[in-house]
Structure formats: C-alpha cells, structure tokens
mmCIF file as gemmi writes it, N, C-alpha and C atoms, coordinates in Angstrom:
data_model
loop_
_atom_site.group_PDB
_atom_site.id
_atom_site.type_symbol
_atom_site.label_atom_id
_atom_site.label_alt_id
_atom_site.label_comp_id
_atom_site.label_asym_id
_atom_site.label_entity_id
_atom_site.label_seq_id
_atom_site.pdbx_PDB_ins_code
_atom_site.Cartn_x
_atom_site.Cartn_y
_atom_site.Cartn_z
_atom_site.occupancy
_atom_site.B_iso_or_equiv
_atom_site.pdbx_formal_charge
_atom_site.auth_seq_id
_atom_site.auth_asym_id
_atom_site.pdbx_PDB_model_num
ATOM 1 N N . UNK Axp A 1 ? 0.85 -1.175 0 1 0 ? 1 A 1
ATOM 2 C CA . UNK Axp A 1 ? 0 0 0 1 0 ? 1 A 1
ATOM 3 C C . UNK Axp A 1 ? 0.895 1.237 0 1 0 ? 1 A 1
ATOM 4 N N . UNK Axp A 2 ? 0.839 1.947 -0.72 1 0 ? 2 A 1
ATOM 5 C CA . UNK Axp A 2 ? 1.35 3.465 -0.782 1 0 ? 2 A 1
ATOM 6 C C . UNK Axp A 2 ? 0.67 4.215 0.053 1 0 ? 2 A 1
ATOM 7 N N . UNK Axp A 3 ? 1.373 5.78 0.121 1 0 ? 3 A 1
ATOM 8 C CA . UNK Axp A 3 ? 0.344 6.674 0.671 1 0 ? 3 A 1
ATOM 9 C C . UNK Axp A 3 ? -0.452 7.054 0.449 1 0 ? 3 A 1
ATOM 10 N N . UNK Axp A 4 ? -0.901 7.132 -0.614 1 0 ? 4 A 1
ATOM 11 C CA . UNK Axp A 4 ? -1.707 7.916 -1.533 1 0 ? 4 A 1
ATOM 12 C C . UNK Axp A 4 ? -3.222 6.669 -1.07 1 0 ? 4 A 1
ATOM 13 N N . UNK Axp A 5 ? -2.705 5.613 -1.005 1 0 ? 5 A 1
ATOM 14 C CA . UNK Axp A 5 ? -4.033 4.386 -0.629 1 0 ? 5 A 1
ATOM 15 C C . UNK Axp A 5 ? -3.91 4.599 0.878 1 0 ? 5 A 1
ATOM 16 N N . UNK Axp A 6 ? -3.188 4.629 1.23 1 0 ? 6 A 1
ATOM 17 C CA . UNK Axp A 6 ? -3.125 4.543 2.807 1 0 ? 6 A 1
ATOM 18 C C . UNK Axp A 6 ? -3.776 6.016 3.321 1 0 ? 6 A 1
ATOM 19 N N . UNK Axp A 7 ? -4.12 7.077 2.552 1 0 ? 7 A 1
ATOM 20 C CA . UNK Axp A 7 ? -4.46 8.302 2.867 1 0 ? 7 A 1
ATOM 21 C C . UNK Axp A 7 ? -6.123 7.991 2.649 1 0 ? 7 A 1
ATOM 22 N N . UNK Axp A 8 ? -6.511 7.671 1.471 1 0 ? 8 A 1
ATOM 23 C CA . UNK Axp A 8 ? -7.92 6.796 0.989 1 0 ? 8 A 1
ATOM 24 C C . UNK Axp A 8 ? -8.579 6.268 2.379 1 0 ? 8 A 1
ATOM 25 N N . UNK Axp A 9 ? -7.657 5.375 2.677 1 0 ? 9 A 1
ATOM 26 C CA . UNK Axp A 9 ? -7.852 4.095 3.619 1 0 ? 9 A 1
ATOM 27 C C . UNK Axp A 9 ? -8.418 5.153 5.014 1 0 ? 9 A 1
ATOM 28 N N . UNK Axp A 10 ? -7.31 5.849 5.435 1 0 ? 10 A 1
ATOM 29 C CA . UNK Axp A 10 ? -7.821 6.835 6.804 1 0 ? 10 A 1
ATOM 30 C C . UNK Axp A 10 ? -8.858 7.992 6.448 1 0 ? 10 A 1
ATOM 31 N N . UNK Axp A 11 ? -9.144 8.239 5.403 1 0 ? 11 A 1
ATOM 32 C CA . UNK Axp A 11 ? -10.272 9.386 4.778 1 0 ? 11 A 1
ATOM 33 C C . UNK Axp A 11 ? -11.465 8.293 5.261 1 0 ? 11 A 1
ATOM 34 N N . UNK Axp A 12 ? -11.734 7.019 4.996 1 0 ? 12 A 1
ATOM 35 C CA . UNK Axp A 12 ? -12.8 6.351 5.287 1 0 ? 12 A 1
ATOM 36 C C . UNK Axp A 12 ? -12.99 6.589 6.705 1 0 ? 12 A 1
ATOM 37 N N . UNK Axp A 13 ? -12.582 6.616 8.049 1 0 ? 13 A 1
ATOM 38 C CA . UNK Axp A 13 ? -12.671 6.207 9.127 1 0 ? 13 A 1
ATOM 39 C C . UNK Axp A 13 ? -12.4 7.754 9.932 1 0 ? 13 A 1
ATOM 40 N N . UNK Axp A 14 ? -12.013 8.561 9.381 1 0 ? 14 A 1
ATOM 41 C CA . UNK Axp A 14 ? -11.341 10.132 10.035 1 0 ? 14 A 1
ATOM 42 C C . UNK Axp A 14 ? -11.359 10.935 8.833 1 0 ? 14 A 1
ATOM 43 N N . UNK Axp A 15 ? -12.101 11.754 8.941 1 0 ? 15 A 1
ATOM 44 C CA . UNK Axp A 15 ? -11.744 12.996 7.623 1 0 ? 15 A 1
ATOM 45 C C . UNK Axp A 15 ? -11.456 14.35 8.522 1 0 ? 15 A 1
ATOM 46 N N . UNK Axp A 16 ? -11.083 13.903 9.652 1 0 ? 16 A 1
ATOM 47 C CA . UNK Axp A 16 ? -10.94 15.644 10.467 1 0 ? 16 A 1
ATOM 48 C C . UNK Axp A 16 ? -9.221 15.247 10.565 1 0 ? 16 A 1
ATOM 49 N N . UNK Axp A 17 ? -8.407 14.096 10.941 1 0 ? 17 A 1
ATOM 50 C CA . UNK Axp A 17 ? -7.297 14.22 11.123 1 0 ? 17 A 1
ATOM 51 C C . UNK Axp A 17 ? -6.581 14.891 9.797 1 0 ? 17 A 1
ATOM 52 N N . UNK Axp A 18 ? -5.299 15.56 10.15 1 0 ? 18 A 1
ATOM 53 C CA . UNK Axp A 18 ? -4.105 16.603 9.198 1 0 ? 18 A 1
ATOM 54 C C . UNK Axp A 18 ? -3.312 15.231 8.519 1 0 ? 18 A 1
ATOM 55 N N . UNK Axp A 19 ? -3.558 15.251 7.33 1 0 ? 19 A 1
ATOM 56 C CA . UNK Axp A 19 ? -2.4 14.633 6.618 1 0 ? 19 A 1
ATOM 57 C C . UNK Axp A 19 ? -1.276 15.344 5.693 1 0 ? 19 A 1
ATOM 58 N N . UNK Axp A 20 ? -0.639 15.552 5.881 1 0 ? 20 A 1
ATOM 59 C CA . UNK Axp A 20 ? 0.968 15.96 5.362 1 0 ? 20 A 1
ATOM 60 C C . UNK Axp A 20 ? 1.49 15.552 4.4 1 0 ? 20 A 1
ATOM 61 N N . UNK Axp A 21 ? 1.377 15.283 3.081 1 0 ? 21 A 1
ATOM 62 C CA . UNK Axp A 21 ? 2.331 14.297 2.362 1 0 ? 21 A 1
ATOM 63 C C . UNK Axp A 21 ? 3.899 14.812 1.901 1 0 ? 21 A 1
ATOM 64 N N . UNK Axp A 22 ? 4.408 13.824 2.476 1 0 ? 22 A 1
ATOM 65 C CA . UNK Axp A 22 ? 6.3 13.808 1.591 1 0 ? 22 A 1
ATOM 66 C C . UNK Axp A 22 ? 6.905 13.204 1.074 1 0 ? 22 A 1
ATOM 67 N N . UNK Axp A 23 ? 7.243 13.625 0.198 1 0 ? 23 A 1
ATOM 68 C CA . UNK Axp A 23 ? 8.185 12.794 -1.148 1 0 ? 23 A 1
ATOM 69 C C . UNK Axp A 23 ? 9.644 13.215 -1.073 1 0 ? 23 A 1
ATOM 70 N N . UNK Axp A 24 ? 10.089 12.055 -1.624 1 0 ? 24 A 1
ATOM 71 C CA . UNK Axp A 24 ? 11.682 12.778 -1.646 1 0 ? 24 A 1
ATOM 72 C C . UNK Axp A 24 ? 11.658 13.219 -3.323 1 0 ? 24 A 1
ATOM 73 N N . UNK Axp A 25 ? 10.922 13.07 -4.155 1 0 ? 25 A 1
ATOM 74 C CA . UNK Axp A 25 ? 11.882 13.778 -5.254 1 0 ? 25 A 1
ATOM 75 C C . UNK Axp A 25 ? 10.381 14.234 -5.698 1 0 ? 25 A 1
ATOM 76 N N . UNK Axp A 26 ? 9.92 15.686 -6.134 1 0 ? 26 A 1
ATOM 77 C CA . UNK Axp A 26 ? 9.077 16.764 -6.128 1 0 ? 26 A 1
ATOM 78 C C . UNK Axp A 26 ? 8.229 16.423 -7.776 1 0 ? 26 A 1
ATOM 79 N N . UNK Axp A 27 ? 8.118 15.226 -7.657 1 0 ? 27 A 1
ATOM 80 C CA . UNK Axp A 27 ? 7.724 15.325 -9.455 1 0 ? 27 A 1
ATOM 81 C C . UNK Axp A 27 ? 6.326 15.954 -9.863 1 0 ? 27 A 1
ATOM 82 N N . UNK Axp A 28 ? 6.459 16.481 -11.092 1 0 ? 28 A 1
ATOM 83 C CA . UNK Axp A 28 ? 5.158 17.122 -11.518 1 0 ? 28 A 1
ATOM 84 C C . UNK Axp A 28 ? 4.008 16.464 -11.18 1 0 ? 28 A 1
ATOM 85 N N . UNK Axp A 29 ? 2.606 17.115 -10.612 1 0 ? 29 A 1
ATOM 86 C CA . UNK Axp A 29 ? 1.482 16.694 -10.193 1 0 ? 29 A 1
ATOM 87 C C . UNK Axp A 29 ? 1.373 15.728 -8.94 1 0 ? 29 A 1
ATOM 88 N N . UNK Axp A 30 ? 2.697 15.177 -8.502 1 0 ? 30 A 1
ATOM 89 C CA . UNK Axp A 30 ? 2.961 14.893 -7.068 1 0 ? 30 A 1
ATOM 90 C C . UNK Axp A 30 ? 1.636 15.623 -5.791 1 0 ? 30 A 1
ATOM 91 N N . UNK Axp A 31 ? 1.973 17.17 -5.924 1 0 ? 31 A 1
ATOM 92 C CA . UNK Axp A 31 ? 0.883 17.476 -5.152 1 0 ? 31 A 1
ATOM 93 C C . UNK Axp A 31 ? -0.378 17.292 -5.497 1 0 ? 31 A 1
ATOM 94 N N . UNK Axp A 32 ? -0.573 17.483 -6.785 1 0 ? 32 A 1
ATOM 95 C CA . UNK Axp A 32 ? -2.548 17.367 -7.177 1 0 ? 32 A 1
ATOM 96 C C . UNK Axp A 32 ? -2.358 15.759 -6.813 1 0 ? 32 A 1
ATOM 97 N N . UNK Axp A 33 ? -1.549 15.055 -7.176 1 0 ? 33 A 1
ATOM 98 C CA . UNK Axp A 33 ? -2.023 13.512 -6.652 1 0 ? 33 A 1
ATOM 99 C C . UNK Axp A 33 ? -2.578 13.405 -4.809 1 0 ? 33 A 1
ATOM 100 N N . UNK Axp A 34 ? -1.964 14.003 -4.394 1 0 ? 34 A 1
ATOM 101 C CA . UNK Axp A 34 ? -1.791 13.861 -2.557 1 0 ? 34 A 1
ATOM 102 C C . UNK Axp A 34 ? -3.289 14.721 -2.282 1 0 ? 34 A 1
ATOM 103 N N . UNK Axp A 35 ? -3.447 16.079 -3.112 1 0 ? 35 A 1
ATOM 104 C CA . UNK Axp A 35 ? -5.073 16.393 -2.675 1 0 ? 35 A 1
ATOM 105 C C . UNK Axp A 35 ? -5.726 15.435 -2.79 1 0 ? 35 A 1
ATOM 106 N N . UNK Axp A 36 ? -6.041 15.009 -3.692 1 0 ? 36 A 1
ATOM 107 C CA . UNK Axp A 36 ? -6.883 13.925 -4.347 1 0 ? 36 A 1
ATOM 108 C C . UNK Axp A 36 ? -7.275 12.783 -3.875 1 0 ? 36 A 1
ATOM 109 N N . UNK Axp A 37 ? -6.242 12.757 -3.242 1 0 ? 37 A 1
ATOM 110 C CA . UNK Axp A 37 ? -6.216 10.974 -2.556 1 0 ? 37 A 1
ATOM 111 C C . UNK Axp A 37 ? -6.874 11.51 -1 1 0 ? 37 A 1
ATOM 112 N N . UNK Axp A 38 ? -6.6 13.17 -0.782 1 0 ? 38 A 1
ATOM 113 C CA . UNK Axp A 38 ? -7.151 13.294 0.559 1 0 ? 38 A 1
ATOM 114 C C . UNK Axp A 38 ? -6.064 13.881 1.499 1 0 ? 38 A 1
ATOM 115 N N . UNK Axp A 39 ? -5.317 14.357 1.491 1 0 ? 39 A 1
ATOM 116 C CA . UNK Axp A 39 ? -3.983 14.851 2.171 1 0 ? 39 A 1
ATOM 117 C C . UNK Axp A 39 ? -4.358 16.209 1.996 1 0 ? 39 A 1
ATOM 118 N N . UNK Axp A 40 ? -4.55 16.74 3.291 1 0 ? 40 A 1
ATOM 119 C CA . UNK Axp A 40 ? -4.583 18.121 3.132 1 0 ? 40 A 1
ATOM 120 C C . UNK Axp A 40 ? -3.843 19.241 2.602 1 0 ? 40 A 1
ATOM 121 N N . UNK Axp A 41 ? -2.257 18.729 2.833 1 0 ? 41 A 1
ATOM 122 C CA . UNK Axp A 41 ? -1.041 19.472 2.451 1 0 ? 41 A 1
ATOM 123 C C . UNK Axp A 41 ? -0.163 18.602 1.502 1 0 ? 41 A 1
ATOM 124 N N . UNK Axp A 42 ? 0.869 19.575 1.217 1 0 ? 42 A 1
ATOM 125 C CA . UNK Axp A 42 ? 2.062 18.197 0.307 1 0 ? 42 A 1
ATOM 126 C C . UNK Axp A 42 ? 3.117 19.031 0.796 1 0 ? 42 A 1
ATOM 127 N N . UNK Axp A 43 ? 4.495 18.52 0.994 1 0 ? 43 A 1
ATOM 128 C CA . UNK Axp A 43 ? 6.042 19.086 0.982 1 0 ? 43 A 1
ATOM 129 C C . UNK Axp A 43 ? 6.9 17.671 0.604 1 0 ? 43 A 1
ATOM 130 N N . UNK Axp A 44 ? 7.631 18.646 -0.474 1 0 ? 44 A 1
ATOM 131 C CA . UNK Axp A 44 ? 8.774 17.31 -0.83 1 0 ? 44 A 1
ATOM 132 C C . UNK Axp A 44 ? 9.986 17.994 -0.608 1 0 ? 44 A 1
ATOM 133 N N . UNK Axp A 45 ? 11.495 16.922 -0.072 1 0 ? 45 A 1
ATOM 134 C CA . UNK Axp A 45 ? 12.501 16.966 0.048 1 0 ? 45 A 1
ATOM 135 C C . UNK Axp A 45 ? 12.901 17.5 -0.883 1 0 ? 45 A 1
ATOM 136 N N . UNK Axp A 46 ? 14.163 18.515 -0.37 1 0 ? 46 A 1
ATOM 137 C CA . UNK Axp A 46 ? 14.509 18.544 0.787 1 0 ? 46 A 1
ATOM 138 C C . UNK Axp A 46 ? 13.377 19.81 1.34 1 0 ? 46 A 1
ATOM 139 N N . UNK Axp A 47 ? 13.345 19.5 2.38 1 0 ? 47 A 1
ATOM 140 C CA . UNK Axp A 47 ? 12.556 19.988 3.043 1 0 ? 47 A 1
ATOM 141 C C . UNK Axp A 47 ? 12.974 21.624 4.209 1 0 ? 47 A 1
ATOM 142 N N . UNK Axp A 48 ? 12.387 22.324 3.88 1 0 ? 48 A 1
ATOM 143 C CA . UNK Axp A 48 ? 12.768 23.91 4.157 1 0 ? 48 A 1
ATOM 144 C C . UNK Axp A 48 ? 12.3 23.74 5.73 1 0 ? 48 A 1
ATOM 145 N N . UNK Axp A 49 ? 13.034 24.427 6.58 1 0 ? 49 A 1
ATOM 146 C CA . UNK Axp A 49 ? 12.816 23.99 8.546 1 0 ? 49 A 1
ATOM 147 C C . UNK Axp A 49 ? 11.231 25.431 8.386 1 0 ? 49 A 1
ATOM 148 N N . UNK Axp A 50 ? 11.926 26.556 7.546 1 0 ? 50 A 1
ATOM 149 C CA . UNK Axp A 50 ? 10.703 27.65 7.529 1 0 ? 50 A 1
ATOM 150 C C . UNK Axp A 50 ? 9.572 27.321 7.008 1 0 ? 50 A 1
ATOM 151 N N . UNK Axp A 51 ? 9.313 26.567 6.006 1 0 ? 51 A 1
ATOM 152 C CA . UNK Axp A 51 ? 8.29 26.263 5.471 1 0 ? 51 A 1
ATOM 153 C C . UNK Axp A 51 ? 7.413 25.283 5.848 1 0 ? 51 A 1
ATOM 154 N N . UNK Axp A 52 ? 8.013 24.35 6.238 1 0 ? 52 A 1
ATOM 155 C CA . UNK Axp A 52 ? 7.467 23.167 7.405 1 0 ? 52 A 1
ATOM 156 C C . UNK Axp A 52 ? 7.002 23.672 8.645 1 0 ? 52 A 1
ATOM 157 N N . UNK Axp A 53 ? 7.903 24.681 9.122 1 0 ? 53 A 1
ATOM 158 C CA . UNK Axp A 53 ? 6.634 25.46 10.357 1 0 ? 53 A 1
ATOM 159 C C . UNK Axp A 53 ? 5.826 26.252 10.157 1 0 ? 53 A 1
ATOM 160 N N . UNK Axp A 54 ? 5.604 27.118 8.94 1 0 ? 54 A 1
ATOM 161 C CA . UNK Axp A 54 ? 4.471 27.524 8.396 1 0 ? 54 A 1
ATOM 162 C C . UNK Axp A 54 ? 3.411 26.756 8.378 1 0 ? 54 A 1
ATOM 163 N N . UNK Axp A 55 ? 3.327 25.444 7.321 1 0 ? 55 A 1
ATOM 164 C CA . UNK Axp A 55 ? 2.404 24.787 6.827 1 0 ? 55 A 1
ATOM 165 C C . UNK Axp A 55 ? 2.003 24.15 8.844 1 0 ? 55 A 1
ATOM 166 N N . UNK Axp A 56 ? 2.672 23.748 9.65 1 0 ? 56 A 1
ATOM 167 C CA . UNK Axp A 56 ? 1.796 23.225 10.821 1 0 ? 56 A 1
ATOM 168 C C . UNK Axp A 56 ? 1.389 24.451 11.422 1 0 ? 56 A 1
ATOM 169 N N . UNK Axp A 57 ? 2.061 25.467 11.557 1 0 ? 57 A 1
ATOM 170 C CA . UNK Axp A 57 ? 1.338 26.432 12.147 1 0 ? 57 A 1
ATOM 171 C C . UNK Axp A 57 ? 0.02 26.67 11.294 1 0 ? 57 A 1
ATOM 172 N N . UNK Axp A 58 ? 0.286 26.247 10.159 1 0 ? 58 A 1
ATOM 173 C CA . UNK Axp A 58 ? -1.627 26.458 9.204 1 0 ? 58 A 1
ATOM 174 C C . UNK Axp A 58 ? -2.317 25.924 9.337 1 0 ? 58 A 1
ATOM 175 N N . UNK Axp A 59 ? -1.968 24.873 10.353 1 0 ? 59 A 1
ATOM 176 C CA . UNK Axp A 59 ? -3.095 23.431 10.73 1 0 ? 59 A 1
ATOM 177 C C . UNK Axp A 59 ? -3.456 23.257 12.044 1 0 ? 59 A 1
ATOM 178 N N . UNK Axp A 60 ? -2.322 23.758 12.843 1 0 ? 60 A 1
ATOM 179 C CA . UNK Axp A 60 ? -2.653 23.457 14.493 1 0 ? 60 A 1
ATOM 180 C C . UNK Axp A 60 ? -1.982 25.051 14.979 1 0 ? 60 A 1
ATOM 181 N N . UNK Axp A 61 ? -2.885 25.799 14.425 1 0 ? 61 A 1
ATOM 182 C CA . UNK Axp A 61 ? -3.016 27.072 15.455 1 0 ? 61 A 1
ATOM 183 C C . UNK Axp A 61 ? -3.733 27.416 15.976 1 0 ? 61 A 1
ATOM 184 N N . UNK Axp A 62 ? -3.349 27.704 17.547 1 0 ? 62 A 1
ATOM 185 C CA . UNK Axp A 62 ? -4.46 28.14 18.183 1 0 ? 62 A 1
ATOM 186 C C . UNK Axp A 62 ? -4.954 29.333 18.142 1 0 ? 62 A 1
C-alpha cells in the first residue's frame, strides 16, 4: 500500500485528522495527486525547517 491508498484508507474512518504528504523527489502533479487521494497538504525533500513550520502552524493554530 502506498500513501496515496493509505491516505484513501484513513479518509474512510477520520476525515478531520491533518495529513501531510512527503516525497523525496518533487515530481510534476505529485501534489494534485496527494489532494486527491485526501492529504490536506504536500512538501517534498529537501525539506525547508521555515516552510514546514508555516504549513503546521496552518493546521494546528491556536
């Protein structure tokens, strides 16, 4: 199972939990695949320390 099924798989049972997706190599439509499947966000490697605390601060701020 990939993520992209394994994201499917937890959309059935939880659609309120944050899913994140990461890839190591950024290929075209990578992200429209990860909406799709249900992943709220996408970041691929290498991975920026600023941009990664952006995107959770966009999800779990109080």
């Amino acid at each position: 199972m990939n993520g992209y099924d394994a994201t499917r798989e937890i959309r059935k049972f939880n659609s309120n939990v944050i899913i994140i997706a990461q890839t190591a190599f950024g290929l075209t439509g990578d992200r429209e695949k990860a909406i799709e499947a249900g992943c709220n966000d996408y970041i691929a490697k290498p991975i920026n320390k600023m941009v990664l605390q952006a995107m959770i601060q966009k999800y779990f701020e109080e």
